[in-house]
mmCIF file of the N, C-alpha and C atoms, coordinates in Angstrom:
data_MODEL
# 
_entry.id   MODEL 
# 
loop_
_atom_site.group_PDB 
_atom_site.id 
_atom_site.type_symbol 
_atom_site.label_atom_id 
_atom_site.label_alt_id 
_atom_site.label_comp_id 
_atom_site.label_asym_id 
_atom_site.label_entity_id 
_atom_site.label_seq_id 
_atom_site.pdbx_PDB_ins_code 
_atom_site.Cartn_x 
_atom_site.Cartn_y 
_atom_site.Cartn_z 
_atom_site.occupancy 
_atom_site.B_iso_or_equiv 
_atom_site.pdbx_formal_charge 
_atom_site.auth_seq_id 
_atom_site.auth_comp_id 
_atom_site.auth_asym_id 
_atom_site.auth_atom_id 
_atom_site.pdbx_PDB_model_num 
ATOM 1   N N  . UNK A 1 1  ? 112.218 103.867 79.489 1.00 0.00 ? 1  UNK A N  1 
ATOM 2   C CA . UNK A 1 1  ? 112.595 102.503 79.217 1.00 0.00 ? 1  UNK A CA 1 
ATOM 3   C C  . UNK A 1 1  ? 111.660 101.956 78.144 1.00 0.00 ? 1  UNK A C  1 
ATOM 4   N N  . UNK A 1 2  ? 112.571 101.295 77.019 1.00 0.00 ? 2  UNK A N  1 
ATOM 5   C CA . UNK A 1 2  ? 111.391 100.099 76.001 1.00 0.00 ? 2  UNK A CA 1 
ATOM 6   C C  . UNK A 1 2  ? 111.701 98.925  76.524 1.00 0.00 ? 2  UNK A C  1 
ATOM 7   N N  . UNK A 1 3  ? 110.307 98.602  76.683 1.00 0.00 ? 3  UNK A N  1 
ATOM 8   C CA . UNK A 1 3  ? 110.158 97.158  77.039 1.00 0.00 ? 3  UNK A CA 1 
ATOM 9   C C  . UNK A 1 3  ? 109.358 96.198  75.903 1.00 0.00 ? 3  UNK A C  1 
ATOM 10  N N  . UNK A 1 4  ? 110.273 95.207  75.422 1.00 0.00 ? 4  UNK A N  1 
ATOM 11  C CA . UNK A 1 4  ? 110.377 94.640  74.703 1.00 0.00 ? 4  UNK A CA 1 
ATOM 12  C C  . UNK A 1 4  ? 108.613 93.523  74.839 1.00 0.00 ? 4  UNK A C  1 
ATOM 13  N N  . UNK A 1 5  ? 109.128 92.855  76.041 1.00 0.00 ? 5  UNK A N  1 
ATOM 14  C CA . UNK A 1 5  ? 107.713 92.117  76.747 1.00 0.00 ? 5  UNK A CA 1 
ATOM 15  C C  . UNK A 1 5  ? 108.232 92.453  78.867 1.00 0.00 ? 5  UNK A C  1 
ATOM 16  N N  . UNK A 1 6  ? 107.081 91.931  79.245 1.00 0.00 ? 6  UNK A N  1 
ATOM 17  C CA . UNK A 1 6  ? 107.094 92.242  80.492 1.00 0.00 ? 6  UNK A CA 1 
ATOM 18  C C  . UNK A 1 6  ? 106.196 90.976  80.990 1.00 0.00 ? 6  UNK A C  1 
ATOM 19  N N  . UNK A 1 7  ? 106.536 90.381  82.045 1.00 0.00 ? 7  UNK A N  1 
ATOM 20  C CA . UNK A 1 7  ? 105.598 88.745  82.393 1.00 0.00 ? 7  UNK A CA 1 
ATOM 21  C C  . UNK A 1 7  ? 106.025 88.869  83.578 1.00 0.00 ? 7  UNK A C  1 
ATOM 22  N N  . UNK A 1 8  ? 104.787 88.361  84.290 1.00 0.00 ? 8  UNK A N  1 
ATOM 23  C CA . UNK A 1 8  ? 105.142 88.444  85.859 1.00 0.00 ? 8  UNK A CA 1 
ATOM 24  C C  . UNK A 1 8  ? 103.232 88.112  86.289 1.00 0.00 ? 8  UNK A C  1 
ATOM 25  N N  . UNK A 1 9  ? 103.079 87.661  88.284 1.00 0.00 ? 9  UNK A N  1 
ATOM 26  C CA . UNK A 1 9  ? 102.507 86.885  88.235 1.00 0.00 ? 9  UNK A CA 1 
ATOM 27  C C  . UNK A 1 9  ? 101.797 88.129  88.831 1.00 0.00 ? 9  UNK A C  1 
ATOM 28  N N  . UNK A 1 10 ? 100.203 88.767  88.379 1.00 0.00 ? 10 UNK A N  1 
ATOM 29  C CA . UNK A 1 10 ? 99.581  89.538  88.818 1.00 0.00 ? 10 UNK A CA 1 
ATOM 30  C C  . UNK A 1 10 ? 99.769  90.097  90.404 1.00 0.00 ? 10 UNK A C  1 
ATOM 31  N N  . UNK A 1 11 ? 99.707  90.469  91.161 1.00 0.00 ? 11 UNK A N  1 
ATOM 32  C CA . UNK A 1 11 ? 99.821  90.537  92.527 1.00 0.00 ? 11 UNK A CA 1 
ATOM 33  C C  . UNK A 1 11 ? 98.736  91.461  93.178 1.00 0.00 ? 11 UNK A C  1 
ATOM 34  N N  . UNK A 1 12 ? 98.548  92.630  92.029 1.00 0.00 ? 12 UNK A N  1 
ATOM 35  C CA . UNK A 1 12 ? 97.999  93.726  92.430 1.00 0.00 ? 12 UNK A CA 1 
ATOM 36  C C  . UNK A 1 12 ? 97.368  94.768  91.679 1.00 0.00 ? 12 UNK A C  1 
ATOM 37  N N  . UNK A 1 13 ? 96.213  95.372  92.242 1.00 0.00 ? 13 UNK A N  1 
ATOM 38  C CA . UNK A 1 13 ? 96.120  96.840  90.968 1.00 0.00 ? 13 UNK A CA 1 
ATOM 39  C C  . UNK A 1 13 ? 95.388  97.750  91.889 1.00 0.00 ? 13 UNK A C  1 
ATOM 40  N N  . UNK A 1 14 ? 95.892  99.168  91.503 1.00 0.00 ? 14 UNK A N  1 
ATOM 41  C CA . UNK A 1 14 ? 95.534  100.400 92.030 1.00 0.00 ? 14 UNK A CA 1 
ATOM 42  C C  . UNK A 1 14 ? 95.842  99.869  93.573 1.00 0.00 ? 14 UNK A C  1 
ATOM 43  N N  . UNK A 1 15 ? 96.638  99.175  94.079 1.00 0.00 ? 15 UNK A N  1 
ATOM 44  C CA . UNK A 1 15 ? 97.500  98.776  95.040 1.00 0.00 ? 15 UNK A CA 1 
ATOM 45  C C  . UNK A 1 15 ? 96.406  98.488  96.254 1.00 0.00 ? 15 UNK A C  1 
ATOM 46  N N  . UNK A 1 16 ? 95.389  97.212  95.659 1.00 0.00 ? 16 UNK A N  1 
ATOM 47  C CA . UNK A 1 16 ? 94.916  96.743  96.092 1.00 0.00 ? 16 UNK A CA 1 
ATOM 48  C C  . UNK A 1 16 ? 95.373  94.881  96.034 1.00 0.00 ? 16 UNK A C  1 
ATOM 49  N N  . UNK A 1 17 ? 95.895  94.428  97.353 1.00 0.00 ? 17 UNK A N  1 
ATOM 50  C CA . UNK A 1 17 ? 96.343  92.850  96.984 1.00 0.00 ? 17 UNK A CA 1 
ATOM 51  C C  . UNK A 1 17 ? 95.385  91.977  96.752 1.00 0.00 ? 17 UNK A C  1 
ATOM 52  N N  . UNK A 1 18 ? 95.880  91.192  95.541 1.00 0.00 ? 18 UNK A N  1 
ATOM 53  C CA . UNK A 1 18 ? 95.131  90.280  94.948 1.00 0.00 ? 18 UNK A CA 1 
ATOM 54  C C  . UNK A 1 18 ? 95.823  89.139  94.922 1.00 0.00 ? 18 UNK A C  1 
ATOM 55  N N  . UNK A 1 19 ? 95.456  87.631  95.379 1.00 0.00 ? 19 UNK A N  1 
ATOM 56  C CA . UNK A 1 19 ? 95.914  86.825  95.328 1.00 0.00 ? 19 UNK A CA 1 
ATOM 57  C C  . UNK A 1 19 ? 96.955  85.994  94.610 1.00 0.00 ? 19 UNK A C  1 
ATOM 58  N N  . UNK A 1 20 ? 97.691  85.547  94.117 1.00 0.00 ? 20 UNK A N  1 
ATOM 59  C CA . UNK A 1 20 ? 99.130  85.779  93.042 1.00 0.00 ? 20 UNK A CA 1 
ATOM 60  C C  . UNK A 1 20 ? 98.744  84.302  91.799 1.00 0.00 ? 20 UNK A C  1 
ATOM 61  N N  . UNK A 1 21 ? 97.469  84.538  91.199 1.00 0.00 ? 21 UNK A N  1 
ATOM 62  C CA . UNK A 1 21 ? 96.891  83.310  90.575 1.00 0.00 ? 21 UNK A CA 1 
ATOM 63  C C  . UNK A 1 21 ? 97.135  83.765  89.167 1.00 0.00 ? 21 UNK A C  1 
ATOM 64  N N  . UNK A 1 22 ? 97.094  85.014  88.972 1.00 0.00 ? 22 UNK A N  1 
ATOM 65  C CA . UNK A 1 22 ? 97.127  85.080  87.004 1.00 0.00 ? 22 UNK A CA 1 
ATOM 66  C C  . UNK A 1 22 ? 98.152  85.867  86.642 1.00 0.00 ? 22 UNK A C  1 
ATOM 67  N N  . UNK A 1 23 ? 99.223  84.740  85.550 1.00 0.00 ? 23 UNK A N  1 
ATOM 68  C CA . UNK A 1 23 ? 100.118 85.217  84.837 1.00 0.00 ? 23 UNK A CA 1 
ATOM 69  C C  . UNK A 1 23 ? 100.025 85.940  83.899 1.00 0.00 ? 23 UNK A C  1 
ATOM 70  N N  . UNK A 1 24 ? 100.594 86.920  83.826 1.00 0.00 ? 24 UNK A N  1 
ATOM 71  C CA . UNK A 1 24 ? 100.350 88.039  82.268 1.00 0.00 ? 24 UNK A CA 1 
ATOM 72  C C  . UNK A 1 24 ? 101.637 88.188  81.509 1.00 0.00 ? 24 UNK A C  1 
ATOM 73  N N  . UNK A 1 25 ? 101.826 88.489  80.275 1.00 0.00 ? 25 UNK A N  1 
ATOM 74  C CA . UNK A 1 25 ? 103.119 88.429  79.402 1.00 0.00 ? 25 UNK A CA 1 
ATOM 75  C C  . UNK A 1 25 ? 102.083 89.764  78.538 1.00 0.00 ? 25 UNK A C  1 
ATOM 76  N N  . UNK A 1 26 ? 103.013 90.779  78.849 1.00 0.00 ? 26 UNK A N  1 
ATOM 77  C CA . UNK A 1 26 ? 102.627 92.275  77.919 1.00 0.00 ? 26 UNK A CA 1 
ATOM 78  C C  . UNK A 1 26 ? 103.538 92.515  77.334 1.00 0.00 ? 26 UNK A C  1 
ATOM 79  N N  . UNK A 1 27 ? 103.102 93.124  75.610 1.00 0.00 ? 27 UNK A N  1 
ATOM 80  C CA . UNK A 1 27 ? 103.939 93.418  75.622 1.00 0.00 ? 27 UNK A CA 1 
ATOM 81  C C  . UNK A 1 27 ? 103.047 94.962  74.448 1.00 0.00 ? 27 UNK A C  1 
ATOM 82  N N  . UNK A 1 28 ? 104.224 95.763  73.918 1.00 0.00 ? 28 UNK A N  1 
ATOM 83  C CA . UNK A 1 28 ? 103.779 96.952  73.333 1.00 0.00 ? 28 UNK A CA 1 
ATOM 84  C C  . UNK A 1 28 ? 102.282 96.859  72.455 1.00 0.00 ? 28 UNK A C  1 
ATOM 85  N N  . UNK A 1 29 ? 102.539 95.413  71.760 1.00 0.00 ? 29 UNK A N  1 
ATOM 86  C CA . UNK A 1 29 ? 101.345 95.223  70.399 1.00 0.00 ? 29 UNK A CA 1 
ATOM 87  C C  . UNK A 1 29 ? 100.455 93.990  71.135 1.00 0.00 ? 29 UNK A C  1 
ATOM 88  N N  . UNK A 1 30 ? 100.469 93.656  72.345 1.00 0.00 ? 30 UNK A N  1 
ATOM 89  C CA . UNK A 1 30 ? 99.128  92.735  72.690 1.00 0.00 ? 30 UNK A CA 1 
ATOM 90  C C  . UNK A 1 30 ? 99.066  93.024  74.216 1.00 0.00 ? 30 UNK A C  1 
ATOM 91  N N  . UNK A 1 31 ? 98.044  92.684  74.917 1.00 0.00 ? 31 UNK A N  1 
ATOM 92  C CA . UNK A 1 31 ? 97.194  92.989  75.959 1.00 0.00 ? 31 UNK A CA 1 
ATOM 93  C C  . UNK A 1 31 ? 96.115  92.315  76.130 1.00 0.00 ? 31 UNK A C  1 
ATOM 94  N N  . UNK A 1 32 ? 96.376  91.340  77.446 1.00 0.00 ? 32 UNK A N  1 
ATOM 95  C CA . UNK A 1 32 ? 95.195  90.581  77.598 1.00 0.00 ? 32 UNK A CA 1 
ATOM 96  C C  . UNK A 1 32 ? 93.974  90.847  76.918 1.00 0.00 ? 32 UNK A C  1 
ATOM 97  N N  . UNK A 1 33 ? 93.011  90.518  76.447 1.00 0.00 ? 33 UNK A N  1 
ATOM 98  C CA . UNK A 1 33 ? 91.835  90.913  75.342 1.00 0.00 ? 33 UNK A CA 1 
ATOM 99  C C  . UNK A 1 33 ? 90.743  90.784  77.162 1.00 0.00 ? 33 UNK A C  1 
ATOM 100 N N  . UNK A 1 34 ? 90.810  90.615  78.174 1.00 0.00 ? 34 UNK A N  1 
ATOM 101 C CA . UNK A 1 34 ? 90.302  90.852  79.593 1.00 0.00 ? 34 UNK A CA 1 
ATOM 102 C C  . UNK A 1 34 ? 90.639  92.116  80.095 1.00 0.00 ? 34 UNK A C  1 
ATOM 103 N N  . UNK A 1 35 ? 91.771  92.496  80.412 1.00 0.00 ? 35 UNK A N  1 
ATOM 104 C CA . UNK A 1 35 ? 92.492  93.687  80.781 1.00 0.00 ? 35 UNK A CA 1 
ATOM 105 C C  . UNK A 1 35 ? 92.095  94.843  79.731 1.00 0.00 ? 35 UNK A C  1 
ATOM 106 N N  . UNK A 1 36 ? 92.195  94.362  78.394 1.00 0.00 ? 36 UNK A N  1 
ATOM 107 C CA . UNK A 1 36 ? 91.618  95.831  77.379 1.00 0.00 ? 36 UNK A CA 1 
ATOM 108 C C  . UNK A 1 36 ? 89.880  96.221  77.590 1.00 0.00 ? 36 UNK A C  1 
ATOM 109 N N  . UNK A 1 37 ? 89.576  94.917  77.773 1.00 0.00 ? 37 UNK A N  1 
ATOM 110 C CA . UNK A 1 37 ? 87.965  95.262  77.352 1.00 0.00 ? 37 UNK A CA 1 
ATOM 111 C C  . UNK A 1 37 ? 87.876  96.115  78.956 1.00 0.00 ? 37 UNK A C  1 
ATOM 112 N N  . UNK A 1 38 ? 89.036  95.610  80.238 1.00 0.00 ? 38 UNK A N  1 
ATOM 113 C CA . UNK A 1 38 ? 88.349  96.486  81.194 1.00 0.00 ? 38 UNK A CA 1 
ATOM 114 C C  . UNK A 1 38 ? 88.611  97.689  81.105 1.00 0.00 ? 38 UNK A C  1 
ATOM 115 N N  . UNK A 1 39 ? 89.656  98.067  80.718 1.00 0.00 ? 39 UNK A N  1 
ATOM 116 C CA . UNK A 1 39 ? 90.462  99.909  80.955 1.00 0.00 ? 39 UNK A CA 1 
ATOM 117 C C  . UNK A 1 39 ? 91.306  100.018 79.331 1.00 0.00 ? 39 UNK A C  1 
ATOM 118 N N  . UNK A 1 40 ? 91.286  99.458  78.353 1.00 0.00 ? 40 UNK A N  1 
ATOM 119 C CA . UNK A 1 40 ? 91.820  99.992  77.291 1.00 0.00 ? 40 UNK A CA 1 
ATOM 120 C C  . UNK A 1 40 ? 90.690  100.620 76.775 1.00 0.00 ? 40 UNK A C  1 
ATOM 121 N N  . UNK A 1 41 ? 89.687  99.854  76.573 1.00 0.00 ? 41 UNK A N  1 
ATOM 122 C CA . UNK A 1 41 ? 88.261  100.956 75.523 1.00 0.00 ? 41 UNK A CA 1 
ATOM 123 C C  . UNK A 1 41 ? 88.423  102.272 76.218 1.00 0.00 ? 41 UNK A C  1 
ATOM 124 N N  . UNK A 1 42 ? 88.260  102.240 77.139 1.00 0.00 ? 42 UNK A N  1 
ATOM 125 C CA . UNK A 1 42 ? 87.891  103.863 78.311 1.00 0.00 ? 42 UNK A CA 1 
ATOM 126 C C  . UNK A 1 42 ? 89.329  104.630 78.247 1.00 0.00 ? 42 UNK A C  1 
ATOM 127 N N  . UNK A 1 43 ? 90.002  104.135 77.718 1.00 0.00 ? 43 UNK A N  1 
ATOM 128 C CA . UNK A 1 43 ? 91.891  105.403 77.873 1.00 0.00 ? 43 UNK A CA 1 
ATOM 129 C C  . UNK A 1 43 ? 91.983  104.969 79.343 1.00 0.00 ? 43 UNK A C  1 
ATOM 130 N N  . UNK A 1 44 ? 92.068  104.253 80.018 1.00 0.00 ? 44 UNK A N  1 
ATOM 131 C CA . UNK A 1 44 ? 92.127  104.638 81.519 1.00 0.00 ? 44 UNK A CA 1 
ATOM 132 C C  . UNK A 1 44 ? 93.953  104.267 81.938 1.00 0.00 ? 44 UNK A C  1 
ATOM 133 N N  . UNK A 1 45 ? 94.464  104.565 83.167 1.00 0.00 ? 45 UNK A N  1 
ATOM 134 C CA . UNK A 1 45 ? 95.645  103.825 83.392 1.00 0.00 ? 45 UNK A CA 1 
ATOM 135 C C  . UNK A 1 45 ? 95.303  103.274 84.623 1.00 0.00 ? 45 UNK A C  1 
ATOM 136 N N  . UNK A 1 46 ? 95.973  102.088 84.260 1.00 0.00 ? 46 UNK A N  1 
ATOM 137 C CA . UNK A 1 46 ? 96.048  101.223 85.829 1.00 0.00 ? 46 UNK A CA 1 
ATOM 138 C C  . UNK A 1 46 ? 96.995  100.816 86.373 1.00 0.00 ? 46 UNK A C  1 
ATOM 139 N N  . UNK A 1 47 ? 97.758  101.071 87.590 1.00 0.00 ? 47 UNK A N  1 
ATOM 140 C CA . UNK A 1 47 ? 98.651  100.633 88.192 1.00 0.00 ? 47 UNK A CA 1 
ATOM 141 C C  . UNK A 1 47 ? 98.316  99.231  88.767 1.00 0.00 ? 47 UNK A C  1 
ATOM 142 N N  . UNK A 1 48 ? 99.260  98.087  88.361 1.00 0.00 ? 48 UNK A N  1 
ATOM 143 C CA . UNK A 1 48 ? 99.685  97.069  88.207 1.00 0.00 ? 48 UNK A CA 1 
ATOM 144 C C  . UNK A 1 48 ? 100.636 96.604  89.030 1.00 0.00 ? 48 UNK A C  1 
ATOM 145 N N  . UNK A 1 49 ? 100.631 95.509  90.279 1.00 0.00 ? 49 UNK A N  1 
ATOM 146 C CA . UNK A 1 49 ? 102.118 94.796  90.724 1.00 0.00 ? 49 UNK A CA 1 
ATOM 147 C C  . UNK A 1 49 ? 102.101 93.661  90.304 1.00 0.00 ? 49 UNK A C  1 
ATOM 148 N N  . UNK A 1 50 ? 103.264 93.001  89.625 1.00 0.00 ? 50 UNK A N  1 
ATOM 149 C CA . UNK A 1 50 ? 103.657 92.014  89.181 1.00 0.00 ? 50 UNK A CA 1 
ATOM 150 C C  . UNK A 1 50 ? 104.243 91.476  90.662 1.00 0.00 ? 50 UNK A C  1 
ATOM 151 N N  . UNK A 1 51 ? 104.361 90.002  90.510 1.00 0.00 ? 51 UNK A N  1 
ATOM 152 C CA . UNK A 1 51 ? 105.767 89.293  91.774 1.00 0.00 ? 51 UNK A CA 1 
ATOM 153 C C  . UNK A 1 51 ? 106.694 88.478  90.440 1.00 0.00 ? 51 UNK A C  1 
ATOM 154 N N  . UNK A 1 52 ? 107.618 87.810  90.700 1.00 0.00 ? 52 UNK A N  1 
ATOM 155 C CA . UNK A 1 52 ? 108.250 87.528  89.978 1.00 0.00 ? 52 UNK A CA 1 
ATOM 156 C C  . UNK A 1 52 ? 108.352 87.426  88.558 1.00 0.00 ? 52 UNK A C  1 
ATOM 157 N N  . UNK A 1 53 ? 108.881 88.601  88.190 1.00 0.00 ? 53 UNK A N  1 
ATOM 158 C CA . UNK A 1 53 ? 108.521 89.176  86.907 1.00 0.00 ? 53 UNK A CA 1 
ATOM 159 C C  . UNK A 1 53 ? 110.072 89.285  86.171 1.00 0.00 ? 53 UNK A C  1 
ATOM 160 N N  . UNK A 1 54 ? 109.206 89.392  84.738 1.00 0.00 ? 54 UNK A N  1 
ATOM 161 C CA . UNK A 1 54 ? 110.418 88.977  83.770 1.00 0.00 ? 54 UNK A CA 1 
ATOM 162 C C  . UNK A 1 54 ? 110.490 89.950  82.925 1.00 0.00 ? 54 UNK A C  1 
ATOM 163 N N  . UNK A 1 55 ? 111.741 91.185  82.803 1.00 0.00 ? 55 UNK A N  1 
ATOM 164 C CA . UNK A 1 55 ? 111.111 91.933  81.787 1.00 0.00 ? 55 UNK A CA 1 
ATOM 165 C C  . UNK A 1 55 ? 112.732 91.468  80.619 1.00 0.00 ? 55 UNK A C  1 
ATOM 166 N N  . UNK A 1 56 ? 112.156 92.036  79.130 1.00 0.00 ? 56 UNK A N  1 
ATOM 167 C CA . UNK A 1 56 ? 113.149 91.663  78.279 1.00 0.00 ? 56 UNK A CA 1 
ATOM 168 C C  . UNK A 1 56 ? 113.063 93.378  77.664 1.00 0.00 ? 56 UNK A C  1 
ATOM 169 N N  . UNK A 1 57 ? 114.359 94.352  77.796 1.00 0.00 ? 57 UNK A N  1 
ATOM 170 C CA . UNK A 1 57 ? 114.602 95.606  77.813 1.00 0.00 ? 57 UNK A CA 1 
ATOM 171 C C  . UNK A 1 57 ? 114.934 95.746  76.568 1.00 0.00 ? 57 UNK A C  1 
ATOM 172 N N  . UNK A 1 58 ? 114.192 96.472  75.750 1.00 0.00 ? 58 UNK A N  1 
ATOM 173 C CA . UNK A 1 58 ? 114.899 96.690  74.439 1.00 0.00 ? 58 UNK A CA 1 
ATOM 174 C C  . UNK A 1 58 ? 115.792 98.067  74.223 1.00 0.00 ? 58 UNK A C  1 
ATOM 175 N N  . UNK A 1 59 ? 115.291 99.133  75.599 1.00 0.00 ? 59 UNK A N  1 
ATOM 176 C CA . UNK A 1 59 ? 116.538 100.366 75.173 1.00 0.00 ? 59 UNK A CA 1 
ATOM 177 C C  . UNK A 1 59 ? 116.162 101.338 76.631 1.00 0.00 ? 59 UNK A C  1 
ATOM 178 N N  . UNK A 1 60 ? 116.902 102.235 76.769 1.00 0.00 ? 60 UNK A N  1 
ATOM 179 C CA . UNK A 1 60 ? 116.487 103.325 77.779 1.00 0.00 ? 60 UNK A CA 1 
ATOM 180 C C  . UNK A 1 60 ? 117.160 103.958 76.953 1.00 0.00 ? 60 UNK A C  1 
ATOM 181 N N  . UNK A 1 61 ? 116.717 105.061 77.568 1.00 0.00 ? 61 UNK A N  1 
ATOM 182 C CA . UNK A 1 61 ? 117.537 106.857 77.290 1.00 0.00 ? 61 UNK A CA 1 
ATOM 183 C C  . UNK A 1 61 ? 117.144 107.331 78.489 1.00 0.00 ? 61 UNK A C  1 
ATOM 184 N N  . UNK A 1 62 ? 118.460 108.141 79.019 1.00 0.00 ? 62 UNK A N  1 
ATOM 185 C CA . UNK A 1 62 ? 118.508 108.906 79.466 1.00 0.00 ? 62 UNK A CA 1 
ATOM 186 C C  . UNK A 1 62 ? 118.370 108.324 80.923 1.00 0.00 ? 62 UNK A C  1 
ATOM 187 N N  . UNK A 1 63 ? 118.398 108.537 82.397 1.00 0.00 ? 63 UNK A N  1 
ATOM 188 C CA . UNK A 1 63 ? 118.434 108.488 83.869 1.00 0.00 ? 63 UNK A CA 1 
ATOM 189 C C  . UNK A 1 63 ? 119.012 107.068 84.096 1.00 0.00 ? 63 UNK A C  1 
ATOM 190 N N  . UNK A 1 64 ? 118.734 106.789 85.189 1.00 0.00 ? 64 UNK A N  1 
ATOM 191 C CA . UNK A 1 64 ? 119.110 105.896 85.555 1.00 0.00 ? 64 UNK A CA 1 
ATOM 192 C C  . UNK A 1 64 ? 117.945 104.656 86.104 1.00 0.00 ? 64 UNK A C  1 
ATOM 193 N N  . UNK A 1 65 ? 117.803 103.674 86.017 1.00 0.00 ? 65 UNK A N  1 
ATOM 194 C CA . UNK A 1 65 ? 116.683 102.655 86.459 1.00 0.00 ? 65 UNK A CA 1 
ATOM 195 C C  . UNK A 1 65 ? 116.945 102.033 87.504 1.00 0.00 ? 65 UNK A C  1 
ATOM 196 N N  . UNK A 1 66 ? 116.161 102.008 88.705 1.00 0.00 ? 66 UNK A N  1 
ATOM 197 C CA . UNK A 1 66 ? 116.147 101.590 89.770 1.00 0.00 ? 66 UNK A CA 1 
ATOM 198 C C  . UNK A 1 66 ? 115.171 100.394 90.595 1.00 0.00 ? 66 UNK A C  1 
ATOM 199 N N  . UNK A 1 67 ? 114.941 99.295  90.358 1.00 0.00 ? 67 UNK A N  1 
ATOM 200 C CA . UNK A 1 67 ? 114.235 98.473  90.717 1.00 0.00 ? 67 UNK A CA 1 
ATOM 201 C C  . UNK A 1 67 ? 114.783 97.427  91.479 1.00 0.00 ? 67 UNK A C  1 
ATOM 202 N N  . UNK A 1 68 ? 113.923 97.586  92.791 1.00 0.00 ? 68 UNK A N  1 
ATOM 203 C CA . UNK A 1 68 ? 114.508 97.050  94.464 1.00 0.00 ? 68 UNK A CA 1 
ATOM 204 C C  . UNK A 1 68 ? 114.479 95.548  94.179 1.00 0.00 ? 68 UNK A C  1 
ATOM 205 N N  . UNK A 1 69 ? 115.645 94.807  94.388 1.00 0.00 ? 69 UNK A N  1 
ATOM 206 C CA . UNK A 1 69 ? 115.603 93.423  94.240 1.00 0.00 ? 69 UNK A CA 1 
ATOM 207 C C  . UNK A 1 69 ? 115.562 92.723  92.801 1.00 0.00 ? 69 UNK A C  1 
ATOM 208 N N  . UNK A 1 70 ? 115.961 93.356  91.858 1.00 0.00 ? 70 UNK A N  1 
ATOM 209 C CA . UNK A 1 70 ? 115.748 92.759  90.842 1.00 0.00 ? 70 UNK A CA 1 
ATOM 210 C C  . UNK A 1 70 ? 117.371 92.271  90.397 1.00 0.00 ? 70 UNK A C  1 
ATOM 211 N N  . UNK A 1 71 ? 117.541 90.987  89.315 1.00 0.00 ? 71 UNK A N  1 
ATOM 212 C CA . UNK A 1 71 ? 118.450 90.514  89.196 1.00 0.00 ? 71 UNK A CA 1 
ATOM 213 C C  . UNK A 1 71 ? 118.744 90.772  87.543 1.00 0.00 ? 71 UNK A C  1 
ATOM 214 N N  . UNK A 1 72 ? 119.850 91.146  86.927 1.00 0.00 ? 72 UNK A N  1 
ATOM 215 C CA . UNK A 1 72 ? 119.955 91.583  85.834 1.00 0.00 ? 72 UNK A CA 1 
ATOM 216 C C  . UNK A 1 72 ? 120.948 91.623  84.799 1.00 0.00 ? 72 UNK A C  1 
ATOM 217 N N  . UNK A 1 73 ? 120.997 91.514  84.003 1.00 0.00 ? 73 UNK A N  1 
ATOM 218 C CA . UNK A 1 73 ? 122.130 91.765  82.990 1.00 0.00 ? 73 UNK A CA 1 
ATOM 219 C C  . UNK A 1 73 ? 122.484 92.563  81.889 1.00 0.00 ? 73 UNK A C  1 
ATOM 220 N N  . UNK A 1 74 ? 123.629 93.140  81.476 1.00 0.00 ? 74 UNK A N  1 
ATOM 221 C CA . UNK A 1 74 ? 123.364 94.038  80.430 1.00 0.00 ? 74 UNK A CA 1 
ATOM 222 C C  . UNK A 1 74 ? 124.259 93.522  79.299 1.00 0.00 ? 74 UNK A C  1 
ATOM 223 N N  . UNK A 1 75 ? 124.490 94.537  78.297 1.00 0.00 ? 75 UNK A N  1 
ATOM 224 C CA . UNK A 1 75 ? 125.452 93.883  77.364 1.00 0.00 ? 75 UNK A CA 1 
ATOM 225 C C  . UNK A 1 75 ? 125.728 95.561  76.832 1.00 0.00 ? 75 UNK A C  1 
ATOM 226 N N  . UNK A 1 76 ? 126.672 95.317  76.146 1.00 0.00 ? 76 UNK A N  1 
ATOM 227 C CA . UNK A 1 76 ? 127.126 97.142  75.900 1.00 0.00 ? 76 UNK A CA 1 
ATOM 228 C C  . UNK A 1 76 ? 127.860 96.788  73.980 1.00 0.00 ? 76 UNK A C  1 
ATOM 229 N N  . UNK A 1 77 ? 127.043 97.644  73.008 1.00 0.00 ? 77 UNK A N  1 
ATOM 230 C CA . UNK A 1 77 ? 127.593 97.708  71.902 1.00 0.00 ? 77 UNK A CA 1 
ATOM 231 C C  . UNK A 1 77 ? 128.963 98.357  71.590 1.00 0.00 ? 77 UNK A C  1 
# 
């Protein structure tokens, strides 16, 4: 999946719960300048839960996408 931007209200990381206080909006070319200085300098990956989150899809290839509860729309060229 390309994701165009992605926004949603922190919830979680390395699936530890964290209180639902800081909004993030990611997208390919920016990244909190907080979030980089913690795990972008180092290459690291971090698993992330958003709660009510907004993503804007710019393409898939290939399978199928499956995300529990989410509400959505498509459009077909």
């Amino acid at each position: 999946m390309y994701v165009e931007s992605l926004t949603g209200t922190l919830s979680g990381a390395e699936g530890v719960r964290l209180p639902p206080v800081l909004r993030l909006r990611l997208t390919p070319d920016t990244v909190p300048e907080w979030l980089f200085d913690t795990v972008g300098k180092l290459g690291l990956k971090l698993q992330l839960s958003l709660d009510d989150a907004d993503i804007d899809q710019a393409g898939q290839t290939g399978g199928k996408l499956i995300i529990p509860g989410i509400h959505g729309y498509g459009t077909t060229l």
